[in-house]
VOFIKE-69333 format. One line per field, with one value per atom (N, C-alpha, C): x, y, z; residue in three letters; residue number from 1. Coordinates in steps of 0.001 Angstrom, whole numbers. Example, Ala and Ser with C-alpha at 12.3 -4.5 7.8 and 13.67 -1.06 7.14 Angstrom:
REM residues 2
X = c(13190/12300/13200/12850/13670/12900)
Y = c(-5690/-4500/-3300/-2250/-1060/30)
Z = c(7800/7800/7800/7080/7140/7870)
type = c(ALA/ALA/ALA/SER/SER/SER)
seq = c(1/1/1/2/2/2)
This chain:
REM residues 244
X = c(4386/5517/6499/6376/6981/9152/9465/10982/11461/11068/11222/10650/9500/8580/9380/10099/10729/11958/12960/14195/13304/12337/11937/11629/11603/11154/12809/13773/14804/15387/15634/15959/15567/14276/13407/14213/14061/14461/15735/17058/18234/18115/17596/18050/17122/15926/15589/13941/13559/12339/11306/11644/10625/10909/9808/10161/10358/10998/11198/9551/9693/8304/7788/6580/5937/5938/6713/6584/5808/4072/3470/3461/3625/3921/5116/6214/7258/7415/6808/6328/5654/4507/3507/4340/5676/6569/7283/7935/8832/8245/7020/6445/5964/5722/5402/7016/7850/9122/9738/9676/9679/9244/7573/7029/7140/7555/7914/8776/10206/11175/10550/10163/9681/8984/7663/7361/7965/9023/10043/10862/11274/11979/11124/9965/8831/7836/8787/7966/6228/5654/4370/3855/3457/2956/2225/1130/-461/290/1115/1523/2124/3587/4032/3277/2381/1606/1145/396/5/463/1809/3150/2775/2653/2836/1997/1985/958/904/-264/-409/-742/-224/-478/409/351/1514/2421/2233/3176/4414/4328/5346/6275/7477/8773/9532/10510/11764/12872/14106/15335/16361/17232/18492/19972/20580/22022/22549/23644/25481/26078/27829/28483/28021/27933/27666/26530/25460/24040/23072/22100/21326/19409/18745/17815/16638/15632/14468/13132/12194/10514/9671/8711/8031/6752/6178/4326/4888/3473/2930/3018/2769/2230/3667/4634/6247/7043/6173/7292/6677/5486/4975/4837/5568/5282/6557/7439/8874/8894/8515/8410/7657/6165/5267/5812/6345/7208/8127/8987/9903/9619/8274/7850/7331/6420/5824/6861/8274/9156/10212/10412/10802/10482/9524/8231/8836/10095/10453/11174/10667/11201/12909/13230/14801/15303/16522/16915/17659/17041/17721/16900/18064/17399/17590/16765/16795/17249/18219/18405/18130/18000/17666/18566/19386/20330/20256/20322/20680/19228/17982/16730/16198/16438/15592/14282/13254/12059/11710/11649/11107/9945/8964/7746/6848/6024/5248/3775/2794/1335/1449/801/599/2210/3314/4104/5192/6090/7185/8467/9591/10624/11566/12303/13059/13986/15249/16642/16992/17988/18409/19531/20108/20949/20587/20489/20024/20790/20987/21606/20829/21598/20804/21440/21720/22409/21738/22396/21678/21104/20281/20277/21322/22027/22841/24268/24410/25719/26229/27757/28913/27654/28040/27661/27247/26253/26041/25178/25625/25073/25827/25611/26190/24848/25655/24174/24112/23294/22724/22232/22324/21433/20328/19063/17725/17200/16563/15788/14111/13029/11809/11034/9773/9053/7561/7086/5638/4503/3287/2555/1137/607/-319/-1789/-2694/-3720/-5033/-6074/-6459/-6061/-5928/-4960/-3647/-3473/-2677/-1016/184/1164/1694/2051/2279/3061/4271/5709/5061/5930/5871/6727/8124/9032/10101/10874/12512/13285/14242/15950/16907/17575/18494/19399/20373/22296/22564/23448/24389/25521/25635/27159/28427/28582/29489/29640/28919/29070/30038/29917/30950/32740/32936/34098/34744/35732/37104/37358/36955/37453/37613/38252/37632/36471/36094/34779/33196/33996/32333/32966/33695/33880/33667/33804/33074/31564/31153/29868/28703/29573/28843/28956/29880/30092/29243/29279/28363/26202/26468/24810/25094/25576/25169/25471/26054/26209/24380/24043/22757/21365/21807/20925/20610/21752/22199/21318/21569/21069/19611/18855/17017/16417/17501/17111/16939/17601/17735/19146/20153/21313/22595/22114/23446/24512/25086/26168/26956/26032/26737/27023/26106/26616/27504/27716/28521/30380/30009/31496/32037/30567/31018/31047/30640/30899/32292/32763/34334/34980/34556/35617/35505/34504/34715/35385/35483/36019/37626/37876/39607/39711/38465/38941/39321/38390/38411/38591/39616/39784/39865/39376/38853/37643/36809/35599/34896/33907/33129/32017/32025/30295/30628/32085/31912/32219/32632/32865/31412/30163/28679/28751/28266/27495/27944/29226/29359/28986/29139/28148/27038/26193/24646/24634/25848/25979/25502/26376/26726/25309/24929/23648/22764/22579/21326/21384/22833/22843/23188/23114/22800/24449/25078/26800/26872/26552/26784/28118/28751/30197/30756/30763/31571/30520/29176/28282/29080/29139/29439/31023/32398/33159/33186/32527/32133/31669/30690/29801/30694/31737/32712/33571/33965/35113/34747/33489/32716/33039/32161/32341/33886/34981/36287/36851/36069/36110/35486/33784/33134/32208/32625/32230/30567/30338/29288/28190/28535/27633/26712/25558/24798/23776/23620/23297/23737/25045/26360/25727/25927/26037/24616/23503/22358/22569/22583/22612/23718/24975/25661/24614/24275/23403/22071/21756/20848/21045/22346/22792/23242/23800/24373/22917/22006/21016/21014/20981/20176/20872)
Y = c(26323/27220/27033/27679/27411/28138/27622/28181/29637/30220/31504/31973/31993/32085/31647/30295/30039/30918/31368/31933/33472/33865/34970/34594/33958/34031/33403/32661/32898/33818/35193/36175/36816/36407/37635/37445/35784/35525/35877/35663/35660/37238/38075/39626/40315/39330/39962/40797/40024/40412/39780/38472/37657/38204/37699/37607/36538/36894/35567/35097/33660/33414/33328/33652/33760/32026/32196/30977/29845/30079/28983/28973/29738/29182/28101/29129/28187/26580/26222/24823/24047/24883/23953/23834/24663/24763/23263/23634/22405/21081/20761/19926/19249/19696/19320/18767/20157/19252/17799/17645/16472/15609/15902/14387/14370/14963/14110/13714/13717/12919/11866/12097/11093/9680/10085/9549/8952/9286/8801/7825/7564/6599/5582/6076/4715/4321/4697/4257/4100/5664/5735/6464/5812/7022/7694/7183/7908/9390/9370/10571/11380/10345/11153/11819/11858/12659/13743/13996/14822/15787/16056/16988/17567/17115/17921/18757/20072/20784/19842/19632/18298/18865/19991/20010/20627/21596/21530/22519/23521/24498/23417/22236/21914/21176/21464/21113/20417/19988/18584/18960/18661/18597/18413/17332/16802/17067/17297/18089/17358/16343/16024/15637/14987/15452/14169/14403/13813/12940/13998/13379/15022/15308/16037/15641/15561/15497/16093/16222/16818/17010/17476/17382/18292/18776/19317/19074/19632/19082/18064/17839/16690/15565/15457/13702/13150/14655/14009/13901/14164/14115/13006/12806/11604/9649/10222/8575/8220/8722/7625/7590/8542/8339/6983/7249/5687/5136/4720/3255/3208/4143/3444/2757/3716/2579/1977/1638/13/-986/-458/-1639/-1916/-746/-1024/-759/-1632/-985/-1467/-1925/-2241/-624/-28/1236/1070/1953/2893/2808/2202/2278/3295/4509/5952/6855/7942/8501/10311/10861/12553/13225/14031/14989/16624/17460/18880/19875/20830/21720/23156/24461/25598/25957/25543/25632/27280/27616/28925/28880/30064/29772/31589/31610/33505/33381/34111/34143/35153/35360/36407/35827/36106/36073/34433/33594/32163/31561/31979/31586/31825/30684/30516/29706/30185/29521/29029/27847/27194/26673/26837/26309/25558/24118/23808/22836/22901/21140/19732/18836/17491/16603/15929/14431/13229/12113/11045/9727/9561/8669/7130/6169/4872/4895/4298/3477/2721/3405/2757/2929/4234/4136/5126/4956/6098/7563/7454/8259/7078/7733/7065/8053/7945/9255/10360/11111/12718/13399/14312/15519/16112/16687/17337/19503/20029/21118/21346/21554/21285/23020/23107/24078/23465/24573/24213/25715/25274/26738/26113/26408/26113/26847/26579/27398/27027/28026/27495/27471/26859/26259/25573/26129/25537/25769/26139/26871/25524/25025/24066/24020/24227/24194/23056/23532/22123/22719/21614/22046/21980/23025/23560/23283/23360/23133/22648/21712/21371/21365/21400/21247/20574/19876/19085/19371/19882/19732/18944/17676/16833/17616/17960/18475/17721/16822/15909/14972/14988/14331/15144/16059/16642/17256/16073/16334/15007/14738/13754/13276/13571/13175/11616/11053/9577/9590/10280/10246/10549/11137/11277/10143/9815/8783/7314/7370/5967/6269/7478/7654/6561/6972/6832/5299/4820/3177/3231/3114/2867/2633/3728/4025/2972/2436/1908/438/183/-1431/-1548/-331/-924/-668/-136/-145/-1494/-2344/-3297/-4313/-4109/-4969/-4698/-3642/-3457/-4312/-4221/-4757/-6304/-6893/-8453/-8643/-8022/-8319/-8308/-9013/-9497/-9745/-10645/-10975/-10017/-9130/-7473/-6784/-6771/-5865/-6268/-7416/-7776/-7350/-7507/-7095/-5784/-4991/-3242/-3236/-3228/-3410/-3655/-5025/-5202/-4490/-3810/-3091/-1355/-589/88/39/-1075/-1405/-1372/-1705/-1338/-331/663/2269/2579/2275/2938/1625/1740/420/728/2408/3076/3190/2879/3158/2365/3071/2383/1581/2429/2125/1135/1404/276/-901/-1388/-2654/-2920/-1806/-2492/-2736/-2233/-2246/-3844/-3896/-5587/-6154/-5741/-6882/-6961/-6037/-5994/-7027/-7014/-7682/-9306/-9549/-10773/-11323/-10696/-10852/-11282/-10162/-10634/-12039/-12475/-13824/-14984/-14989/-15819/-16168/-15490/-15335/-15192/-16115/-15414/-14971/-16549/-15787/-14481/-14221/-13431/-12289/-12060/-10755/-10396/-11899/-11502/-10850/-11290/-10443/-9484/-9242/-7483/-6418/-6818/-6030/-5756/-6973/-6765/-5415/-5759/-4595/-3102/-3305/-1913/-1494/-2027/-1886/-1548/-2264/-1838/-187/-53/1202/2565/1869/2722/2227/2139/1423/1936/3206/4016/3469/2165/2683/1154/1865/480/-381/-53/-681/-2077/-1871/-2915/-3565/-3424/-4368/-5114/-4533/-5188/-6480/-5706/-6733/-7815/-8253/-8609/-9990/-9334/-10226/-10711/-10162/-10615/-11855/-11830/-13223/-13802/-13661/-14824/-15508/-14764/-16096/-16998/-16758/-17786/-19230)
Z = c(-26576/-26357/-27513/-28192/-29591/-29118/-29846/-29702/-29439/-30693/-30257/-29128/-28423/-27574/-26496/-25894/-25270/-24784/-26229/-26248/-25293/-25998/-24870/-23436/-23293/-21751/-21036/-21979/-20658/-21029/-22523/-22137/-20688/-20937/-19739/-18258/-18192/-16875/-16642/-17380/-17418/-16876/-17779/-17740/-16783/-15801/-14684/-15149/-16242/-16726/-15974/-15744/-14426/-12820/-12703/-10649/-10466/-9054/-8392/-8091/-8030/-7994/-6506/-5791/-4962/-4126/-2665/-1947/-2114/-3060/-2798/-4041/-5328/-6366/-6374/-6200/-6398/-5761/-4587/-4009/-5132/-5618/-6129/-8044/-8345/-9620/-9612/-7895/-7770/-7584/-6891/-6718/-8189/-9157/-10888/-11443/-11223/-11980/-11075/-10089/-9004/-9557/-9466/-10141/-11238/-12044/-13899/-13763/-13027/-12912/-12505/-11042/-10355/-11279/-11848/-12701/-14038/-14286/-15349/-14530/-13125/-12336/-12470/-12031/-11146/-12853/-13864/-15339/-14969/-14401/-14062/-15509/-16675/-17600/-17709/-16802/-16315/-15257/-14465/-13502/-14541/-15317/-16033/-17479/-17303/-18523/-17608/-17215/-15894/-15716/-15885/-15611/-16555/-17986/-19316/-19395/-20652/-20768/-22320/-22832/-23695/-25128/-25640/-26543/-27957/-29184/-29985/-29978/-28223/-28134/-27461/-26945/-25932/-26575/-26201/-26350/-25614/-25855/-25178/-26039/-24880/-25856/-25070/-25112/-24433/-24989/-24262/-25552/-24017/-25258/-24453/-25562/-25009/-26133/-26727/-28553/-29451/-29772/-28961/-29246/-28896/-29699/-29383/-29194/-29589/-29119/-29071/-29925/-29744/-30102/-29334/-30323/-30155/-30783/-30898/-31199/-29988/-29847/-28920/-28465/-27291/-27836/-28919/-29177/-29619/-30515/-30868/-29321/-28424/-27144/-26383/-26113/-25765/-26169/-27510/-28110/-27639/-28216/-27643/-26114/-25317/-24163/-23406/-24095/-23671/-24204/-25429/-25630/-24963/-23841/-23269/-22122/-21839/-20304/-20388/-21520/-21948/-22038/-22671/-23210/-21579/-21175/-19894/-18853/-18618/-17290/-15527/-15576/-13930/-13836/-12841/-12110/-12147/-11876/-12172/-11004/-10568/-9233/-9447/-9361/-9175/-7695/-7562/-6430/-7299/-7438/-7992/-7064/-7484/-6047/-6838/-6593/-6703/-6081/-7104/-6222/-6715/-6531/-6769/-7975/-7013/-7582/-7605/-9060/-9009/-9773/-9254/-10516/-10186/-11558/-11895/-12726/-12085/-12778/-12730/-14238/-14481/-14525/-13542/-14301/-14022/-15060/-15469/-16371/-16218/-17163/-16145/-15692/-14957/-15800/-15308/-15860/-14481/-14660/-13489/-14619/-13260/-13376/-12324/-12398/-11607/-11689/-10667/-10917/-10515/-11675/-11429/-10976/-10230/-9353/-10010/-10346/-10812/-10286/-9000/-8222/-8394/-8411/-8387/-6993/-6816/-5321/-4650/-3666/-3080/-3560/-4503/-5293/-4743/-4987/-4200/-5647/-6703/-7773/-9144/-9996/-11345/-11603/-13254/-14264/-14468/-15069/-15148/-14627/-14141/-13257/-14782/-14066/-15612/-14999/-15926/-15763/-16492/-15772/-16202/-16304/-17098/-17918/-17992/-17276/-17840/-17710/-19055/-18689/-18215/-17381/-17389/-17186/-17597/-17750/-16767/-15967/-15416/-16054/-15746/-16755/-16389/-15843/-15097/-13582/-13247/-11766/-11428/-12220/-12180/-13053/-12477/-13480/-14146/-15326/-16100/-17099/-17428/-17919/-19590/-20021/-21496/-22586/-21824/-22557/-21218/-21612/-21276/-21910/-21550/-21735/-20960/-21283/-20291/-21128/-20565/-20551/-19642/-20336/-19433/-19317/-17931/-18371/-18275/-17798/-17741/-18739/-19713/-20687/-21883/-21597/-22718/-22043/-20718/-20428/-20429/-20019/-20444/-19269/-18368/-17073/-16645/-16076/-15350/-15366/-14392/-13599/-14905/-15414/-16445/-17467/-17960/-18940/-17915/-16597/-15943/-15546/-15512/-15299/-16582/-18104/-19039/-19897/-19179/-19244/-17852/-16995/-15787/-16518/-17348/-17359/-18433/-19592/-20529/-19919/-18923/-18320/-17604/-16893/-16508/-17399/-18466/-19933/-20456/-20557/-21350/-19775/-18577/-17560/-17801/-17725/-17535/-19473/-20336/-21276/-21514/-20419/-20614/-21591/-21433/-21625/-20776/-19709/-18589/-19085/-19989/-19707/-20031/-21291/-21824/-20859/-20125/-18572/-18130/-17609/-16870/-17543/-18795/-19674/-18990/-19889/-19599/-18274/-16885/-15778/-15416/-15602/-15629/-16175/-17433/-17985/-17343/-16635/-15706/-14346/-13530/-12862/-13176/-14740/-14716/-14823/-16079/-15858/-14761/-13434/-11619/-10568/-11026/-9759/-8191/-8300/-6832/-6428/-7237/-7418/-6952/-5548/-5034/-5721/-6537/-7381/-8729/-8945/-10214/-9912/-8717/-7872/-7401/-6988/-6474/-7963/-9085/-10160/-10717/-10512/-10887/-10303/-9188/-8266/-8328/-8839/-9194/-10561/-11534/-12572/-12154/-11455/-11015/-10156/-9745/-8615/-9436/-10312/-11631/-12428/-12630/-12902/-12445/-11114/-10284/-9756/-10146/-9814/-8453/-7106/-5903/-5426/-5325/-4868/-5870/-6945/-7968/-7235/-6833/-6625/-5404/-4414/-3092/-2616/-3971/-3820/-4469/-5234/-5772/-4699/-3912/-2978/-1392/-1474/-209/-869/-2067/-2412/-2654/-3121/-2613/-1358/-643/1333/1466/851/1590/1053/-261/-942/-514/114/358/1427/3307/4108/4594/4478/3904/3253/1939/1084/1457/2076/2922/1963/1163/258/-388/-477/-848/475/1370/3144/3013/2652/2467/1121/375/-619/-370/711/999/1699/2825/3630/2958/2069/1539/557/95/-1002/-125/1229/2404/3002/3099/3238/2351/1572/207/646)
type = c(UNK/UNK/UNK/UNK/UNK/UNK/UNK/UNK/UNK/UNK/UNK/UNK/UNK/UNK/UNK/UNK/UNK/UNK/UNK/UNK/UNK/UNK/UNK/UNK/UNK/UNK/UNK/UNK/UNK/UNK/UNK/UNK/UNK/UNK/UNK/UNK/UNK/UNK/UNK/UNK/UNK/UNK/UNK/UNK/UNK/UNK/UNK/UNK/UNK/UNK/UNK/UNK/UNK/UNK/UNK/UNK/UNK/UNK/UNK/UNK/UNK/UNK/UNK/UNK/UNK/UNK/UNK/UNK/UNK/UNK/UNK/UNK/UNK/UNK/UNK/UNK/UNK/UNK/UNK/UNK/UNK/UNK/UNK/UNK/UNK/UNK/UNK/UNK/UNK/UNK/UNK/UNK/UNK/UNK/UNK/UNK/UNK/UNK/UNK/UNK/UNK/UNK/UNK/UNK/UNK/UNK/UNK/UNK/UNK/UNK/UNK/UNK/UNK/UNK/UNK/UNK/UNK/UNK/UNK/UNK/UNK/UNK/UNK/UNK/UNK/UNK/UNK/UNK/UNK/UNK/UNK/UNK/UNK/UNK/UNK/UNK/UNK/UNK/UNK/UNK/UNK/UNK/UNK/UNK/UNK/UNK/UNK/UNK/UNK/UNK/UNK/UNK/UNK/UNK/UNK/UNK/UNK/UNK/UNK/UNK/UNK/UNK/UNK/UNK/UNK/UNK/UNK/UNK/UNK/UNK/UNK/UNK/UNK/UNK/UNK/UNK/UNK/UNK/UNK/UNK/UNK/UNK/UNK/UNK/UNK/UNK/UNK/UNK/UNK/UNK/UNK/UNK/UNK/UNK/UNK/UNK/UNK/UNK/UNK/UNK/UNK/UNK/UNK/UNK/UNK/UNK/UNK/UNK/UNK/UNK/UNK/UNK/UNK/UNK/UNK/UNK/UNK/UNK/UNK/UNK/UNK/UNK/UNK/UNK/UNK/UNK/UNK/UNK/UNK/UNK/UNK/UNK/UNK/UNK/UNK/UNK/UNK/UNK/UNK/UNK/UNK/UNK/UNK/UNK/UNK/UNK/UNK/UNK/UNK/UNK/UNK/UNK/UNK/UNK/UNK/UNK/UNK/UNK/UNK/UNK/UNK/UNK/UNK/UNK/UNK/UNK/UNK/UNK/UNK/UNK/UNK/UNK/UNK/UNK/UNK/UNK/UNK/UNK/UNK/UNK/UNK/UNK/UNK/UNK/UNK/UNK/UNK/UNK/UNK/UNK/UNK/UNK/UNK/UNK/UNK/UNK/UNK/UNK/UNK/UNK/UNK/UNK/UNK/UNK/UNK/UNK/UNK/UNK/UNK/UNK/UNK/UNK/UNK/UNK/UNK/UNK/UNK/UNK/UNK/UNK/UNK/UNK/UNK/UNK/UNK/UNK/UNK/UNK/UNK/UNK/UNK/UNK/UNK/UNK/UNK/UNK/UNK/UNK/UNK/UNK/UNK/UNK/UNK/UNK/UNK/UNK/UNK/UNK/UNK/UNK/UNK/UNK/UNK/UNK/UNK/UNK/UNK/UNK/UNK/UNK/UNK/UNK/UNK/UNK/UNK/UNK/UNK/UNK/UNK/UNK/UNK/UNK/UNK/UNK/UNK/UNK/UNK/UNK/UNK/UNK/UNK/UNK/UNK/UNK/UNK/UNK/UNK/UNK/UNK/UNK/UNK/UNK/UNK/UNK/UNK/UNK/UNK/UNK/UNK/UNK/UNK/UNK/UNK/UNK/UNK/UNK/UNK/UNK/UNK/UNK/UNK/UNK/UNK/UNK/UNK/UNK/UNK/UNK/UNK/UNK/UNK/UNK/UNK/UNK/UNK/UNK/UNK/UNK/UNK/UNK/UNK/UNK/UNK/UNK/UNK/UNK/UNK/UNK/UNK/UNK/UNK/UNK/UNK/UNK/UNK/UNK/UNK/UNK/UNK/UNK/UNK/UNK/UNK/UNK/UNK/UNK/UNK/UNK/UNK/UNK/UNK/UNK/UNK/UNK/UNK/UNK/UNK/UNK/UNK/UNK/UNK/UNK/UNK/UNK/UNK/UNK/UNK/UNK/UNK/UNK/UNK/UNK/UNK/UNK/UNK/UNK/UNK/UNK/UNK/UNK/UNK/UNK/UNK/UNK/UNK/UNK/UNK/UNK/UNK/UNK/UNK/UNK/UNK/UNK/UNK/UNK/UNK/UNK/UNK/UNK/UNK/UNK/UNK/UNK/UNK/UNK/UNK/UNK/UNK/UNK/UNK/UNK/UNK/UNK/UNK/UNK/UNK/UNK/UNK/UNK/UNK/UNK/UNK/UNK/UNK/UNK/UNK/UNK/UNK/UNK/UNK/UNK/UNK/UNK/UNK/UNK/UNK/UNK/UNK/UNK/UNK/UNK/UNK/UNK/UNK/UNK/UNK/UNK/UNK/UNK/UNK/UNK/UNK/UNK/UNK/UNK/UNK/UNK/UNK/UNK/UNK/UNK/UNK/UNK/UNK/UNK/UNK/UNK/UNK/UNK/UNK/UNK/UNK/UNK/UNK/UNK/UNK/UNK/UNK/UNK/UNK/UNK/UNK/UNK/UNK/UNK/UNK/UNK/UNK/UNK/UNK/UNK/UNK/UNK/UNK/UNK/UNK/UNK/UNK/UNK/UNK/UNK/UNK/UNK/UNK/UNK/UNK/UNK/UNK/UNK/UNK/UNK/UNK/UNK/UNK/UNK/UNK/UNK/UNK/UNK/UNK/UNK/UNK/UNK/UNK/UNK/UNK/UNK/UNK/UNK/UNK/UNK/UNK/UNK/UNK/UNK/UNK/UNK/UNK/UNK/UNK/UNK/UNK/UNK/UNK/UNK/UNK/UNK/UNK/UNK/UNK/UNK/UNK/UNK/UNK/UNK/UNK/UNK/UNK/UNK/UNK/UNK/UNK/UNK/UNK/UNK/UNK/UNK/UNK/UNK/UNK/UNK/UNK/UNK/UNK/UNK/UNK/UNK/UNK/UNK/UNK/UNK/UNK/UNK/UNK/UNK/UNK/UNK/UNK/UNK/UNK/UNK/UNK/UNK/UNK/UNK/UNK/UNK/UNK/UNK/UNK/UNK/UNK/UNK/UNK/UNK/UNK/UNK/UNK/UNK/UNK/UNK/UNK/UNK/UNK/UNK/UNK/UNK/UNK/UNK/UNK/UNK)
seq = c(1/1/1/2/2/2/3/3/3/4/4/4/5/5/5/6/6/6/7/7/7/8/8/8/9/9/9/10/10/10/11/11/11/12/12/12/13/13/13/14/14/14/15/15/15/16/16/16/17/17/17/18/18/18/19/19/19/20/20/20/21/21/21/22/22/22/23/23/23/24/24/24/25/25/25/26/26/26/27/27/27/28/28/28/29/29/29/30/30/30/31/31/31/32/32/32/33/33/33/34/34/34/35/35/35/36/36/36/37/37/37/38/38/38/39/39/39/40/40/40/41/41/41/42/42/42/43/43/43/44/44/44/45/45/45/46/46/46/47/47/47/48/48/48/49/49/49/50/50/50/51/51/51/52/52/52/53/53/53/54/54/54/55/55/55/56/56/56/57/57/57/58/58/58/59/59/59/60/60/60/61/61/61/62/62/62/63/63/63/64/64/64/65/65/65/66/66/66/67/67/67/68/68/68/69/69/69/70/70/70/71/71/71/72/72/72/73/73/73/74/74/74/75/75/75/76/76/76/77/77/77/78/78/78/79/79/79/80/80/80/81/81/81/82/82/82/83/83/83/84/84/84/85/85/85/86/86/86/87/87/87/88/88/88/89/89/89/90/90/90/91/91/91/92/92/92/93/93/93/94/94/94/95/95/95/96/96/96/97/97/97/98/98/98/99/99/99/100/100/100/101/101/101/102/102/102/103/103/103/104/104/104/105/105/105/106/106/106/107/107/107/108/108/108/109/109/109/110/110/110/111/111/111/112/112/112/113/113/113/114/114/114/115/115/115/116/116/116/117/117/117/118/118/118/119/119/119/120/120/120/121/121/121/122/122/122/123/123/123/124/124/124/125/125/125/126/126/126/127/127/127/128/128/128/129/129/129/130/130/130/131/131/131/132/132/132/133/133/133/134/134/134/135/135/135/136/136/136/137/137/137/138/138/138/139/139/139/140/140/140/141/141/141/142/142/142/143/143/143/144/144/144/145/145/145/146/146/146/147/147/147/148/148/148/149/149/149/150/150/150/151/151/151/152/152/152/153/153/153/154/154/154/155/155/155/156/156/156/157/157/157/158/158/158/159/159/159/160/160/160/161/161/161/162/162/162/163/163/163/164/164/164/165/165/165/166/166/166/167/167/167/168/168/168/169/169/169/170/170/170/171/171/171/172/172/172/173/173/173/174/174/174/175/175/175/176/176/176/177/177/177/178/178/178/179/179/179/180/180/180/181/181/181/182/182/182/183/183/183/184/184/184/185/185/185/186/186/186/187/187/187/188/188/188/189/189/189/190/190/190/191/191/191/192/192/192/193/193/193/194/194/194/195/195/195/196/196/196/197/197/197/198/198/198/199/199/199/200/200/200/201/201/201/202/202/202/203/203/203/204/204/204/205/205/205/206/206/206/207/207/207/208/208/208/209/209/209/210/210/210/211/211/211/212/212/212/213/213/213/214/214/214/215/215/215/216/216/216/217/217/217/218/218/218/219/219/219/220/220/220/221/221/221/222/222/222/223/223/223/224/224/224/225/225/225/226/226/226/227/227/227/228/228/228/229/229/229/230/230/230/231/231/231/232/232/232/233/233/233/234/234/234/235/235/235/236/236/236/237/237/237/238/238/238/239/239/239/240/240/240/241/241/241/242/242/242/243/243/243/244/244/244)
């Protein structure tokens, strides 16, 4: 799916050149973009290849503020990918959520829009949602994505909340890499950005947990709870460092 080729088909869709796609298409559309996330959480590279259509029409490309992003062909979109789940092969404590899912489609060639959720496990919020763009093509009676696009959109705003979103993601970057005590910094230092914030009071406490910090995890994970009595996750991991 070469670029231009792409730019035609969300003219098409935008201006009502596609259909809406047919009930059991669209299941078996959403069910593909699902599991490549999916498979990008659970660092599965065997599933997450699967998703792709594998060869030098397919495209990738991530746009937020002050980073863009992109490749062309299968093998430029697949290598940095397998090196990231070789280099960081423990799964993603994230949960995907899916919102305002459309898919219009002609023949073997569908396009979908939607909004992405990228919540930690157990977190009030973490990440910027994103809006997701894909075209896929069916192949084999089977669909398989052609091209993406991701817009962060919260990354190109000022807010608290997206400027603690993006210290949030780079404290548990710095944690899946084997650099705790770095986390633990940026962590504290979100916690002063939001000293309301349910999630940047767990995330230190996840800091602290990881290095064997109980009491410092165990008053992190209380001040969550008094922030966010809801967020049961914090309460588990609570009782779970009071055994020890």
């Amino acid at each position: 799916m070469r670029l231009g080729l792409l730019c035609v088909v969300v003219s098409l869709a935008c201006g009502g050149g596609l259909a809406s796609a047919q009930t059991g298409d669209e299941q078996a559309i959403k069910a593909v973009v699902r599991a490549e996330t999916q498979a990008w959480i659970d660092r599965n590279a065997d599933a997450w290849k699967t998703t792709w259509l594998q060869d030098g029409s397919a495209s990738r490309a991530v746009v937020q503020a002050g980073n863009y992003t992109s490749q062309q062909g299968w093998e430029n979109i697949a290598a940095p990918m397998l090196k990231d789940f070789k280099d960081n092969p423990v799964p993603l404590p994230y949960s995907p959520t899916m919102a305002h899912f459309v898919a219009r489609q002609q023949g073997n060639l569908a396009f979908v829009e939607y909004d992405q959720g990228m919540a930690a496990t157990g977190h009030v919020a973490s990440g910027s949602p994103s809006r997701e763009y894909r075209v896929l093509q069916r192949t084999g009676g089977e669909w398989k994505i052609a091209s993406q696009i991701t817009h962060v959109v919260d990354s190109f705003g000022d807010t608290p909340g997206a400027i603690g979103d993006r210290v949030n993601d780079t404290g548990y970057a710095l944690l899946r890499t084997g650099h705790s005590q770095d986390a633990i910094e940026i962590f504290k230092m979100n916690v002063r950005l939001s000293p309301q914030s349910a999630d940047a009071f767990y995330s230190l406490g996840e800091g602290y947990a990881a290095t064997g910090q109980k009491d410092l995890a165990v008053q992190n994970y209380e001040q969550s709870l008094q922030l966010d009595p809801k967020n049961e996750n914090a309460r588990l991991a609570l009782a779970k460092l009071k055994k020890r």
